[in-house]
N, C-alpha and C positions, 0 to 999 in steps of 0.2 A: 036371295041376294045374289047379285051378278059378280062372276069377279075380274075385279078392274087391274090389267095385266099394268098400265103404266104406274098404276100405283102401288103394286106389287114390286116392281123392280127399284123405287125410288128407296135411297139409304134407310136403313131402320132408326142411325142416328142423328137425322132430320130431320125435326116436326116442319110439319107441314097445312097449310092451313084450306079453307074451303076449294080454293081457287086451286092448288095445287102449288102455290109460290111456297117460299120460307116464310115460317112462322115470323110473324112483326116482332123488332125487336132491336137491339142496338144494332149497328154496322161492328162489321170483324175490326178488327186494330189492323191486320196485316192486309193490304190488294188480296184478289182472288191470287191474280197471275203470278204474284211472287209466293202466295201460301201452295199452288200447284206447281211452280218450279222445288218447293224447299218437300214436299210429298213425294215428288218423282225423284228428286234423289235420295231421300230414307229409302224409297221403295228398290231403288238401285242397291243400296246397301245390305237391305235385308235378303235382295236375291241373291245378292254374289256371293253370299257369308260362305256356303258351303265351298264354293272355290277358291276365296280369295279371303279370310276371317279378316285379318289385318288390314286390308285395306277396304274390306266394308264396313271397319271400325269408326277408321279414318275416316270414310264419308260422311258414315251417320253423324259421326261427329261437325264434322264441316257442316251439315244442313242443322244439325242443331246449334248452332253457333249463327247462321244467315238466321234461324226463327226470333233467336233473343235478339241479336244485332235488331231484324225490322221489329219488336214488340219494343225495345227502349228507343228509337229512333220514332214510333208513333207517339208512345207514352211523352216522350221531349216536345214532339210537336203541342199535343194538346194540354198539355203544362204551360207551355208557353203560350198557347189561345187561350185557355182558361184565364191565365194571370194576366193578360193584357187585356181582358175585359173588366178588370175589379182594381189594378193595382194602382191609377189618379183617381179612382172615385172620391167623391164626397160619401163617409157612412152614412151623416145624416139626409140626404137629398137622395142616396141612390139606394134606399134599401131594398126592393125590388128585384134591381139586377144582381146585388152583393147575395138577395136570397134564390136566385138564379144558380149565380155560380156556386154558392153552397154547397145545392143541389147536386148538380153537376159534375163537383169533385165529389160529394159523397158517392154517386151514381159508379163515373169509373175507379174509386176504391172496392166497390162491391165488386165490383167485375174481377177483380184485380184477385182479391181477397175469393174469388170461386174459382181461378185457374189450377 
């Protein structure tokens, strides 16, 4: 067996599939770019503890505060997509879609409910 240096270096906590993408699978709640702005500043935090404890406190804190901030600010978004696809329906005429969004709220409960 050959060993494959690019796929040695990829995160351990990434599944990854044939092709070498991300495993298929829901989209994140948070953008890339604001879940690596709110990483780079824990990661600020967690260095400067030994100089500065207090105010690496205060960061971690701050970027865990922008994580909830964007994860209820997603969740609101698609609460309100969800509900504006079900909430004039006809029960009897649209059970389809009504078992759609079912779905869908069960879907991101689970997610919700494995964080």
């Amino acid at each position: 067996m050959m060993y494959d240096q690019t796929r040695a270096q990829q995160p351990a906590d990434q599944p990854r599939g044939v092709s070498g993408r991300r495993a298929t699978g829901p989209e994140p709640l948070v953008p890339s770019d604001e879940r690596e702005q709110i990483a780079t500043r824990l990661g600020h935090a967690v260095n400067a503890f030994a100089d500065t404890p207090r105010q690496a406190l205060e960061e971690a804190e701050g970027a865990f505060d922008e994580a909830t901030a964007q994860l209820v600010n997603a969740l609101a978004e698609l609460r309100r997509a969800l509900r504006e696809g079900w909430q004039d329906r006809d029960p009897e005429a649209e059970s389809t879609e009504l078992r759609l969004a079912l779905r869908q709220y069960r879907e991101l409960t689970q997610r919700l409910l494995r964080l």
